[in-house]
Structure formats: C-alpha cells, structure tokens
N, CA, C and O atoms as CSV, one atom per row, in Angstrom:
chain,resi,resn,atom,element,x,y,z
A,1,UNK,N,N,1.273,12.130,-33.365
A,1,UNK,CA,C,1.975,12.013,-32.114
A,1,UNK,C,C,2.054,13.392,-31.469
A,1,UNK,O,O,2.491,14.405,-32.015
A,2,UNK,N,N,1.459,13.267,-29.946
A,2,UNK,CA,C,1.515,14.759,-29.017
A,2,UNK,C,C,3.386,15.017,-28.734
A,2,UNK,O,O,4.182,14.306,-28.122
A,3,UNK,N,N,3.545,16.032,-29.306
A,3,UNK,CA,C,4.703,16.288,-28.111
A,3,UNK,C,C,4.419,17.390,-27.405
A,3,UNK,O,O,3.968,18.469,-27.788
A,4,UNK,N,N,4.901,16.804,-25.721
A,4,UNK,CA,C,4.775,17.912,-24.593
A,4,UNK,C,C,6.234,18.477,-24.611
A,4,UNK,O,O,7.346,17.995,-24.826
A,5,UNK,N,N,5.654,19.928,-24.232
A,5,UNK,CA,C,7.195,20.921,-24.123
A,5,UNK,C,C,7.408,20.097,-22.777
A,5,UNK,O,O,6.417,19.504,-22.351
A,6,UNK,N,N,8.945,19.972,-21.860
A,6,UNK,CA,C,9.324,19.692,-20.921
A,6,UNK,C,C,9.891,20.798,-20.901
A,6,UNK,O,O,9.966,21.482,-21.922
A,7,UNK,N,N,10.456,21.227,-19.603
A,7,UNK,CA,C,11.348,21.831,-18.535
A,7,UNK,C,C,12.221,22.097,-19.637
A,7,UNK,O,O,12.045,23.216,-20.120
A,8,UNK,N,N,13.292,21.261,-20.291
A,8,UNK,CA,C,14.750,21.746,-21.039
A,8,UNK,C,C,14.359,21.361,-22.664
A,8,UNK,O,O,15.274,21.433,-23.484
A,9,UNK,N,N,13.024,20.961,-23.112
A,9,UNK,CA,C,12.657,20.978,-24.342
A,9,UNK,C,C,11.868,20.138,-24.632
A,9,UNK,O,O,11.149,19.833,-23.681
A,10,UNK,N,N,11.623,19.480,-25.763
A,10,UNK,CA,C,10.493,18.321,-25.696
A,10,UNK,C,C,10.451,16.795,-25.224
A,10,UNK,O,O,11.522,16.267,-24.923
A,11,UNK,N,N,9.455,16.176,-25.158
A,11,UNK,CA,C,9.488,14.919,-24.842
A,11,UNK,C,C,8.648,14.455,-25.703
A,11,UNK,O,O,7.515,14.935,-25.663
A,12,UNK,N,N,8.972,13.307,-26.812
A,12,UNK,CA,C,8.293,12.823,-27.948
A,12,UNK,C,C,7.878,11.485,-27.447
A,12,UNK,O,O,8.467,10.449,-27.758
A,13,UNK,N,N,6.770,11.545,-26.602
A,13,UNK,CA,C,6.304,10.585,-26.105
A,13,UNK,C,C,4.909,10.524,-25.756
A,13,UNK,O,O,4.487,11.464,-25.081
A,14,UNK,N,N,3.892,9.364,-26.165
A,14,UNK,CA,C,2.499,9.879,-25.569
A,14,UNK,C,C,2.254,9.138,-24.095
A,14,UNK,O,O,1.161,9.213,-23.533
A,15,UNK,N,N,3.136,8.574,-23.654
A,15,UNK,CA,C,3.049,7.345,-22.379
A,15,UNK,C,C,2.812,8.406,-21.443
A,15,UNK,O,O,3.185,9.524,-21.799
A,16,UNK,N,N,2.129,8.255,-20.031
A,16,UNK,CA,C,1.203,8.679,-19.140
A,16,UNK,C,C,1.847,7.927,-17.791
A,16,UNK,O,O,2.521,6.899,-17.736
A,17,UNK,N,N,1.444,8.718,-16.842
A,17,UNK,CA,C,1.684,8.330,-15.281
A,17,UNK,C,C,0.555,6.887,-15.079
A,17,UNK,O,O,-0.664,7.018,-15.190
A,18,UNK,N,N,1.219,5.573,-14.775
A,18,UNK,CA,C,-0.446,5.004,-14.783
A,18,UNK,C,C,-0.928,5.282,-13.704
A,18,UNK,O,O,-0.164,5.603,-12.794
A,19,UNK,N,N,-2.157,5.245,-13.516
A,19,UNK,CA,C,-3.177,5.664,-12.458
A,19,UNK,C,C,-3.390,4.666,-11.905
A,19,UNK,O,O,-4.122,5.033,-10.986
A,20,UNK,N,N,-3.215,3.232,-11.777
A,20,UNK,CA,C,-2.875,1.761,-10.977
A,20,UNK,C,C,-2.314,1.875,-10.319
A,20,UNK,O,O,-2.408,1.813,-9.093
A,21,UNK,N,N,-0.881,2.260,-11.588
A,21,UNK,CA,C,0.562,2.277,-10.664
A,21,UNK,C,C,0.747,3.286,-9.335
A,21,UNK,O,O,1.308,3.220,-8.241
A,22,UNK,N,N,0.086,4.085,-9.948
A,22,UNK,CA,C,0.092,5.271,-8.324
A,22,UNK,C,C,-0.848,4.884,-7.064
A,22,UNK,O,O,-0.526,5.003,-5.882
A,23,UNK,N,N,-2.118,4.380,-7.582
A,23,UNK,CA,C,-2.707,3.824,-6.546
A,23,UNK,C,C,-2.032,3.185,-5.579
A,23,UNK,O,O,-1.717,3.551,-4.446
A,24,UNK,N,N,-1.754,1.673,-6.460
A,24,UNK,CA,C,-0.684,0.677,-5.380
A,24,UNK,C,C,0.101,1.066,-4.660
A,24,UNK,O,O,0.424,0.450,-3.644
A,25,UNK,N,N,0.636,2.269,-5.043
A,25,UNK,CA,C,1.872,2.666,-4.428
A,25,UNK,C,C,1.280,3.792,-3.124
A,25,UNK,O,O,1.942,4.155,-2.151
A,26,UNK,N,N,0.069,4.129,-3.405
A,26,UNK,CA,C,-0.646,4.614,-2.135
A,26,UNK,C,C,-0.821,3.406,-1.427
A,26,UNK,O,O,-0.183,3.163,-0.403
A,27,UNK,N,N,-1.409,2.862,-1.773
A,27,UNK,CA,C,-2.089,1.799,-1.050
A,27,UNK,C,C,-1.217,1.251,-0.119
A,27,UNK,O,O,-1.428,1.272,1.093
A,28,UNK,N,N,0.050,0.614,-0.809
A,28,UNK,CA,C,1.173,0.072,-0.170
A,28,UNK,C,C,1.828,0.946,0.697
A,28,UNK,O,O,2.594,0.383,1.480
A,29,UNK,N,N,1.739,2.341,0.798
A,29,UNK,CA,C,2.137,3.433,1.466
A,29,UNK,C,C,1.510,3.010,3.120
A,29,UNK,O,O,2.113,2.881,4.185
A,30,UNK,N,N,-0.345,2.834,2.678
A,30,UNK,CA,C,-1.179,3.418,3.600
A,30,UNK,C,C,-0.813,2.004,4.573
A,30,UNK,O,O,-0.777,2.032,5.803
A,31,UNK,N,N,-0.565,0.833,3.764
A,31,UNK,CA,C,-0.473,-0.357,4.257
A,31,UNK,C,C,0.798,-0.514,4.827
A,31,UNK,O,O,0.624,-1.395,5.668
A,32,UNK,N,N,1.799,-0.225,4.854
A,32,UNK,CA,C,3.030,-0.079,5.631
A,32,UNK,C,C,2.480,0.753,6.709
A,32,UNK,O,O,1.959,-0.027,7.506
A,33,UNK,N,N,2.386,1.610,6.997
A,33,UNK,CA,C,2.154,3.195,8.016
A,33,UNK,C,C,1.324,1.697,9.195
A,33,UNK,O,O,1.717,1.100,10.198
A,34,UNK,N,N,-0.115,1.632,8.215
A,34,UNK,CA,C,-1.046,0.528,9.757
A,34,UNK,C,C,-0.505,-0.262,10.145
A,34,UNK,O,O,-0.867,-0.616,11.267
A,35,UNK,N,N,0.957,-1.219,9.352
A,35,UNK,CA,C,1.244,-2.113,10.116
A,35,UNK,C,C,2.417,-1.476,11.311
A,35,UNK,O,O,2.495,-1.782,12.501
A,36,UNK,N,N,3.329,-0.423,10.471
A,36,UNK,CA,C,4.144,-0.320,11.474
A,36,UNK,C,C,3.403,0.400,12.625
A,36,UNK,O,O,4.043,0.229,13.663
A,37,UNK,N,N,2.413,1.063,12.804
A,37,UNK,CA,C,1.066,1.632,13.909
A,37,UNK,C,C,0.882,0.450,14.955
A,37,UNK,O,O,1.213,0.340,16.136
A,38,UNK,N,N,0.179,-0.455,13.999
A,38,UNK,CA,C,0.252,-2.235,15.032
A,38,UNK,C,C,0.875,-2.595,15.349
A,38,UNK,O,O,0.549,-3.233,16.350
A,39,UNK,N,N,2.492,-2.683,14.978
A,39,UNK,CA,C,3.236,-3.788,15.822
A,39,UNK,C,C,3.476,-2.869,17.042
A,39,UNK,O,O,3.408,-3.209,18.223
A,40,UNK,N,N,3.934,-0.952,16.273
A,40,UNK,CA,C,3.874,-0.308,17.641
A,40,UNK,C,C,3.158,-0.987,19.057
A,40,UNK,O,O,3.729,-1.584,19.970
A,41,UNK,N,N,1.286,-0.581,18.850
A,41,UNK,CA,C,0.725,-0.976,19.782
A,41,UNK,C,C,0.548,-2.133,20.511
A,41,UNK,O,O,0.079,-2.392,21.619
A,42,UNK,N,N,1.084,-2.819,19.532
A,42,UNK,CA,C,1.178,-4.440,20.071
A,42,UNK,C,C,2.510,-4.666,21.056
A,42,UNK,O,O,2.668,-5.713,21.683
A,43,UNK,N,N,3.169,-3.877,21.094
A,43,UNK,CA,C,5.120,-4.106,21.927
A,43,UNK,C,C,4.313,-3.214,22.616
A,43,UNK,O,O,4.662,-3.334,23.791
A,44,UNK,N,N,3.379,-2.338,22.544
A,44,UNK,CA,C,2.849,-1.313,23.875
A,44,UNK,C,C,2.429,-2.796,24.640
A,44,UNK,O,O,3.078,-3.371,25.513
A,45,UNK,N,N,1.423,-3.126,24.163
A,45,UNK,CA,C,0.420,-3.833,25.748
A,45,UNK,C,C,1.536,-5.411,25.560
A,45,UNK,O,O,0.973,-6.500,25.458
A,46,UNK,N,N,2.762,-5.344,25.540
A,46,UNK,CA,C,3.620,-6.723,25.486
A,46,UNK,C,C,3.426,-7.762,24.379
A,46,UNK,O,O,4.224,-8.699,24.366
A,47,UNK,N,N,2.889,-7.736,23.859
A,47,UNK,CA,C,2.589,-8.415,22.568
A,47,UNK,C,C,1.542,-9.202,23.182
A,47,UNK,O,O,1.770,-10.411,23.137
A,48,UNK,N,N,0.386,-8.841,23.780
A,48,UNK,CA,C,-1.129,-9.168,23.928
A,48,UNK,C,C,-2.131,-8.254,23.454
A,48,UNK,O,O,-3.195,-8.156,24.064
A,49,UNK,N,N,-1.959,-7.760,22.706
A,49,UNK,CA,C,-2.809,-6.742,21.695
A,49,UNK,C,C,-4.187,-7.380,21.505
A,49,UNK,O,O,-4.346,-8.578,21.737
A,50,UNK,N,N,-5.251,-6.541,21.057
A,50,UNK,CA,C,-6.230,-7.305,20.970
A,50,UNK,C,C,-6.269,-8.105,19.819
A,50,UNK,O,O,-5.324,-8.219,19.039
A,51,UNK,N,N,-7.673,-8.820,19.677
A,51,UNK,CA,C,-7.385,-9.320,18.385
A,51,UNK,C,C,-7.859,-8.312,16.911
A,51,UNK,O,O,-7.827,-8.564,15.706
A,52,UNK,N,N,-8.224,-7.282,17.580
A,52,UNK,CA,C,-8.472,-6.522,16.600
A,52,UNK,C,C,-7.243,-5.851,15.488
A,52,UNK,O,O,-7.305,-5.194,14.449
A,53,UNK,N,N,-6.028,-6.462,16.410
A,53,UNK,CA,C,-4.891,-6.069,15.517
A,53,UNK,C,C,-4.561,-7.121,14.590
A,53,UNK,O,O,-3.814,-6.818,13.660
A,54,UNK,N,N,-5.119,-8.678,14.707
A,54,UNK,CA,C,-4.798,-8.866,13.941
A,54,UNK,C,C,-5.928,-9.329,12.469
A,54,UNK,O,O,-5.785,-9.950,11.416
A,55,UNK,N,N,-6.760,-8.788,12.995
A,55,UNK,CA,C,-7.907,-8.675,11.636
A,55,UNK,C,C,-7.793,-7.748,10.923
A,55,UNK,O,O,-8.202,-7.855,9.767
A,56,UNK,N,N,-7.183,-6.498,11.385
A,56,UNK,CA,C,-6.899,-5.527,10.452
A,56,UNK,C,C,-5.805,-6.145,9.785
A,56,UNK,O,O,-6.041,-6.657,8.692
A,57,UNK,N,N,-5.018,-6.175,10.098
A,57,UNK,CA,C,-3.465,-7.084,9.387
A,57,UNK,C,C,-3.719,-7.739,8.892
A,57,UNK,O,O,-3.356,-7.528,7.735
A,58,UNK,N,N,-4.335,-8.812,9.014
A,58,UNK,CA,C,-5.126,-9.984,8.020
A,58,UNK,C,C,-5.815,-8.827,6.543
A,58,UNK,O,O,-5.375,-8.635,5.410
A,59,UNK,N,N,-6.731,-8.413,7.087
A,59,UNK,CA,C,-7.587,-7.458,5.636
A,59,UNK,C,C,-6.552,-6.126,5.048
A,59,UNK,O,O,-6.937,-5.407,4.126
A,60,UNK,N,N,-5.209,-5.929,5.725
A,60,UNK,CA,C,-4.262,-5.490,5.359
A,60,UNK,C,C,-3.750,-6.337,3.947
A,60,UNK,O,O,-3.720,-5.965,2.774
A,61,UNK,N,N,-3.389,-7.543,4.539
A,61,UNK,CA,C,-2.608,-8.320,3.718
A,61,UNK,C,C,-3.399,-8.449,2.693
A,61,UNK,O,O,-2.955,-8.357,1.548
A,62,UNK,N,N,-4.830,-8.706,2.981
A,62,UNK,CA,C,-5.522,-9.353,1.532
A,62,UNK,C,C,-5.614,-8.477,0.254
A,62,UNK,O,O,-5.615,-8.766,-0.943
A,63,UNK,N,N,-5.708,-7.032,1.088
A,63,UNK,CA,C,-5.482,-5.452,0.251
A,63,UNK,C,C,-4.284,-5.387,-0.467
A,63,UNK,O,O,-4.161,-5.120,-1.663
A,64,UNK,N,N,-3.092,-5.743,0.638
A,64,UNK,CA,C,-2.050,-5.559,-0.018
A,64,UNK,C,C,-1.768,-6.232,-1.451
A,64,UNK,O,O,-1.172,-5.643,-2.353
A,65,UNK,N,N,-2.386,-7.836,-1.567
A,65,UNK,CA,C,-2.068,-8.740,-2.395
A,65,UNK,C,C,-3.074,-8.028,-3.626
A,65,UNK,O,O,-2.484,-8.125,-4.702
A,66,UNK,N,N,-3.872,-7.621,-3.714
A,66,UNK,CA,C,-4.633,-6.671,-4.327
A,66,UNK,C,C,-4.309,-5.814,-5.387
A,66,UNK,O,O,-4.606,-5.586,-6.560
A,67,UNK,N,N,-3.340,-5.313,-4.193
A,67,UNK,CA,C,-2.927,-3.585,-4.841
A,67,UNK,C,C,-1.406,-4.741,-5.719
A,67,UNK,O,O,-0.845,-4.211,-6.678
A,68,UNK,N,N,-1.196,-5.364,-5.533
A,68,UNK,CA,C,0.383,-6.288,-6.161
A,68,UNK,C,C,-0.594,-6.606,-7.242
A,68,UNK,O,O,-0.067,-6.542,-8.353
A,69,UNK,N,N,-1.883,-6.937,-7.258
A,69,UNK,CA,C,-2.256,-7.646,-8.574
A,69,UNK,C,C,-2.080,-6.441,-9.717
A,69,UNK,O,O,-1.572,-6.380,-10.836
A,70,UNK,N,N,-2.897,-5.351,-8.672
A,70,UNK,CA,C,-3.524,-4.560,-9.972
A,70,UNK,C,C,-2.115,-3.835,-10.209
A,70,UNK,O,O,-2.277,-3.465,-11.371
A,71,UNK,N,N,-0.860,-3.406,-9.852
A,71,UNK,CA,C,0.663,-3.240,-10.208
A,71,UNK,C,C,1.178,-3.783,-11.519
A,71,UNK,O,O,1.471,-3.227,-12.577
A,72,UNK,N,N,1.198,-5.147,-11.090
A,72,UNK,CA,C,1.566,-5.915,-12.071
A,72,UNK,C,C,0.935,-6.272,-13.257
A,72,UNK,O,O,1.557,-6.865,-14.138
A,73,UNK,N,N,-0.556,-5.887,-13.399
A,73,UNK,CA,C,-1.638,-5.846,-14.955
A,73,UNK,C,C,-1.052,-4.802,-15.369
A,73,UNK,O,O,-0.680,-4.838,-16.542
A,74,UNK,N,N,-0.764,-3.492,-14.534
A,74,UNK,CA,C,-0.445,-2.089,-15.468
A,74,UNK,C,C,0.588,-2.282,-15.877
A,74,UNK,O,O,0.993,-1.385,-16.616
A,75,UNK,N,N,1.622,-3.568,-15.637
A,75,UNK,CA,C,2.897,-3.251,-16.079
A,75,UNK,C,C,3.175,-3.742,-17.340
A,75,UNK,O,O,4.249,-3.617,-17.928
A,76,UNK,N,N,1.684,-4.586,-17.946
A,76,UNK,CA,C,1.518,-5.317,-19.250
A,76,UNK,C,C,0.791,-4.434,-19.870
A,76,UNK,O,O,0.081,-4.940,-20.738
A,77,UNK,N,N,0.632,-2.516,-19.675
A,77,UNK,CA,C,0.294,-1.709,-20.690
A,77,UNK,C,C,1.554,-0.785,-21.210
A,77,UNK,O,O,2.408,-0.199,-20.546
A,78,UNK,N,N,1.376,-0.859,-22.556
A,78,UNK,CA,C,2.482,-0.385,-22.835
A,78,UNK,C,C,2.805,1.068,-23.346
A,78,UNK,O,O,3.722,1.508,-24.039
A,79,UNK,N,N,1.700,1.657,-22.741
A,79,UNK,CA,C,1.423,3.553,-22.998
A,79,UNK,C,C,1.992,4.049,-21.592
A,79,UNK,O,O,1.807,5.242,-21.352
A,80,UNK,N,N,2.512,3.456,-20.843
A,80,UNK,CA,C,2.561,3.858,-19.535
A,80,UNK,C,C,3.618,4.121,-19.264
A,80,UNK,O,O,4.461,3.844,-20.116
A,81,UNK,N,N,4.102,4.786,-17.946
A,81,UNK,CA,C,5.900,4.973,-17.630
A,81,UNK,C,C,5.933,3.915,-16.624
A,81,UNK,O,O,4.936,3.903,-15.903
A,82,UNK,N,N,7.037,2.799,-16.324
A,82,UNK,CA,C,7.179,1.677,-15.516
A,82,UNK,C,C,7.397,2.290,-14.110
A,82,UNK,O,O,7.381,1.456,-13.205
A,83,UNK,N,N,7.591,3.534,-13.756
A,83,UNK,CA,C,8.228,3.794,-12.395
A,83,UNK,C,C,7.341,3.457,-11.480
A,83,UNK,O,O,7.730,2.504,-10.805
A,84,UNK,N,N,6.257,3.881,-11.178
A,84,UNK,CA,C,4.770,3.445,-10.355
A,84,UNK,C,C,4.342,2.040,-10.561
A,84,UNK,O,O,4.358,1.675,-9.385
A,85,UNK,N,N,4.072,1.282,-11.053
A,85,UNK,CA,C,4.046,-0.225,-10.901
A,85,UNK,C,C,4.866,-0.959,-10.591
A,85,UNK,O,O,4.622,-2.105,-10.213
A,86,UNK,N,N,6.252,-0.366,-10.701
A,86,UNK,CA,C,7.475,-1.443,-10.237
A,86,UNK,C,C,7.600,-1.347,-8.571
A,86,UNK,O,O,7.791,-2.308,-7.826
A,87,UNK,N,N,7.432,0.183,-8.137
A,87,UNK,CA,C,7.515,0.343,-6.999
A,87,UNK,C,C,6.562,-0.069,-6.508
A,87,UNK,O,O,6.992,-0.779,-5.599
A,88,UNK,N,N,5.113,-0.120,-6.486
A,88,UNK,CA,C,3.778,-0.458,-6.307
A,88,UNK,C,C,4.566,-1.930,-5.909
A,88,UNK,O,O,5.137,-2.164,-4.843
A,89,UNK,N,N,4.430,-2.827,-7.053
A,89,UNK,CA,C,4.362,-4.452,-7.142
A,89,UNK,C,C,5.777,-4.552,-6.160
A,89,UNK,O,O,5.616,-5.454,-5.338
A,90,UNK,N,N,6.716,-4.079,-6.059
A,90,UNK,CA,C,7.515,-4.114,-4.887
A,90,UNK,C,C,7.102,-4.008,-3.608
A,90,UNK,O,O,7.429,-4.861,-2.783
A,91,UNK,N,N,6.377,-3.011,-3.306
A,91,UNK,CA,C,6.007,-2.209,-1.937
A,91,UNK,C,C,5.324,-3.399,-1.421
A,91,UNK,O,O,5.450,-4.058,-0.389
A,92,UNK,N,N,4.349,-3.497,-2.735
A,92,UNK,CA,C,3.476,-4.629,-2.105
A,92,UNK,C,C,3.323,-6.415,-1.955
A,92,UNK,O,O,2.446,-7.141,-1.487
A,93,UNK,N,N,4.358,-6.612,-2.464
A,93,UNK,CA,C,4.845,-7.532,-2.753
A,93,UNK,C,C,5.275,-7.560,-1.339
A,93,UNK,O,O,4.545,-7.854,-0.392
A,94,UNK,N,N,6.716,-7.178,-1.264
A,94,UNK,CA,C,7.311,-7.113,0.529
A,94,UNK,C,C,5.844,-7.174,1.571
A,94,UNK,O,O,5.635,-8.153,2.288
A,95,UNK,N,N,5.188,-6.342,1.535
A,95,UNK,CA,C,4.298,-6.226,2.477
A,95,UNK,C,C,3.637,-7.382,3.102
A,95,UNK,O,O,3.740,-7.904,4.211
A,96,UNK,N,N,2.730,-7.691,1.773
A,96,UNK,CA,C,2.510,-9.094,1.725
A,96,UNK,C,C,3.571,-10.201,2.070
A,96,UNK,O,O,3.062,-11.017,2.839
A,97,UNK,N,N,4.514,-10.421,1.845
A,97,UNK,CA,C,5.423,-11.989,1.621
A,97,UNK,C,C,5.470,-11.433,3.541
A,97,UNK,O,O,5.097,-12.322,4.306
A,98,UNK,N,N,5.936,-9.949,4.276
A,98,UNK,CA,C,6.074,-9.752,5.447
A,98,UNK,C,C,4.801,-10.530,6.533
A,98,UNK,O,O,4.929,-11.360,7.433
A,99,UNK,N,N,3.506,-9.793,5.937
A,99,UNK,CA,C,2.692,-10.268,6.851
A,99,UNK,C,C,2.282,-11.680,6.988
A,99,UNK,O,O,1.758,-12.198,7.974
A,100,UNK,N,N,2.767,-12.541,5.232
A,100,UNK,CA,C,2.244,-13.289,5.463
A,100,UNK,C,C,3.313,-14.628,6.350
A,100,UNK,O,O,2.827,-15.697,6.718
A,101,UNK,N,N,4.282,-14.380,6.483
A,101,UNK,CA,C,5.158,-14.892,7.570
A,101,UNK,C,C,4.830,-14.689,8.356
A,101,UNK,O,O,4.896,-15.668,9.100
A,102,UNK,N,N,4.230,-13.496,9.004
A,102,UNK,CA,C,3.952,-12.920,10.779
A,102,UNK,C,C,2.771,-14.085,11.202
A,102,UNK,O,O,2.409,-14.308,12.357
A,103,UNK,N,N,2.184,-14.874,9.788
A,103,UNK,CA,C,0.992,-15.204,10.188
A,103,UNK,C,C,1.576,-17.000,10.016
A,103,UNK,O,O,0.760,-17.784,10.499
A,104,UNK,N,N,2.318,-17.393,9.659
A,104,UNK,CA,C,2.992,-18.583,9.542
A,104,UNK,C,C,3.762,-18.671,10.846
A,104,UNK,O,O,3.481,-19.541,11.670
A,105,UNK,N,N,4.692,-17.818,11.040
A,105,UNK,CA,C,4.932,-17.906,12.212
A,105,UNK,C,C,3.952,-17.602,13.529
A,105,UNK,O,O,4.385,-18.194,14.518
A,106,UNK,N,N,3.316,-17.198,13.670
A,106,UNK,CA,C,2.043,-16.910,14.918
A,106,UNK,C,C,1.372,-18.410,14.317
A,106,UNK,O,O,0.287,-18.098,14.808
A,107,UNK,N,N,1.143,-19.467,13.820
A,107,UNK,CA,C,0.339,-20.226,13.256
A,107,UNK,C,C,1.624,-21.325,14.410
A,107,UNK,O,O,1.299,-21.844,15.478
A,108,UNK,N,N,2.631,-21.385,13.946
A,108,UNK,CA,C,3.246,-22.734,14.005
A,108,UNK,C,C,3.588,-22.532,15.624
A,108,UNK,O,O,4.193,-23.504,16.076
A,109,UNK,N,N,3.308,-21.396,16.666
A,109,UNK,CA,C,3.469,-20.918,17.922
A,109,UNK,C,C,2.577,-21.420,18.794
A,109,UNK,O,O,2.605,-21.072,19.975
C-alpha cells in the first residue's frame, strides 16, 4: 500500500481522482454555459430563434445523457474518490431531466 505525504501528514489510501468523474463534470459544465447562451439568444430574437438552437440543445441533451451514463459506471469503481461522479451524475442528470421537459413542453404547444 502507497502512502502519499498530504499537506498535515499522510493519507493511507490508494483511491485516485476518477478521470470520468471529472470529465462529466466538464462536460455538464460546458453543457449548462450552451444552454444558458441559447435561451439567452432565443429571449433576444423573442423566442423565434432559429432552429439551429434547437438542434444544438437536442445533441446537448443526448451528450448530456452520456456524460450521466459514464458518471454513474465510475461510481461502481471502487479505487476512486465519489466527489466527481456524484456531482457529474447530478449536473447531468438536472440538465438532461431540464432539457428534456423544454422539449415535452415545446412538443405538447
């Protein structure tokens, strides 16, 4: 077993940042920022935006559901620290369940 010196002494642990978990949590980052960008531009031209806003949002969402899968596999390894996949599978979770209402509701309109 590695122990790393820490800051105020050791940490007897070999578990690792997962590299999933941080992704998603980019991902879900990058995927919040474009949507709140779109609805911006969309309340710009009155909510007649092109439709190019909502194909990105659409391939938003499908990303988003994505980055929630691959969250939630890292959270069934058990070398890992939980902080980055919980937030990940959160971020993206919301994101998703968000857009995919915007699109239930624009559907039943």
């Amino acid at each position: 077993m590695k122990y790393k010196k820490k800051k105020g002494g050791y940490m007897f642990t070999d578990k690792k940042h997962s590299i999933e978990g941080i992704f998603a949590v980019i991902i879900g980052i990058i995927i919040l920022a474009t949507i709140i960008v779109l609805s911006y531009q969309s309340s710009l031209s009155g909510g007649n935006g092109p439709i190019l806003y909502g194909i990105i949002s659409f391939f938003a969402m499908i990303i988003s559901f994505g980055a929630f899968v691959v969250s939630v596999m890292s959270l069934r390894d058990k070398e890992v620290f939980r902080g980055f996949p919980i937030v990940g599978s959160i971020l993206n979770g919301l994101v998703f369940v968000t857009l995919f209402l915007i699109y239930i509701v624009g559907i039943s309109i």
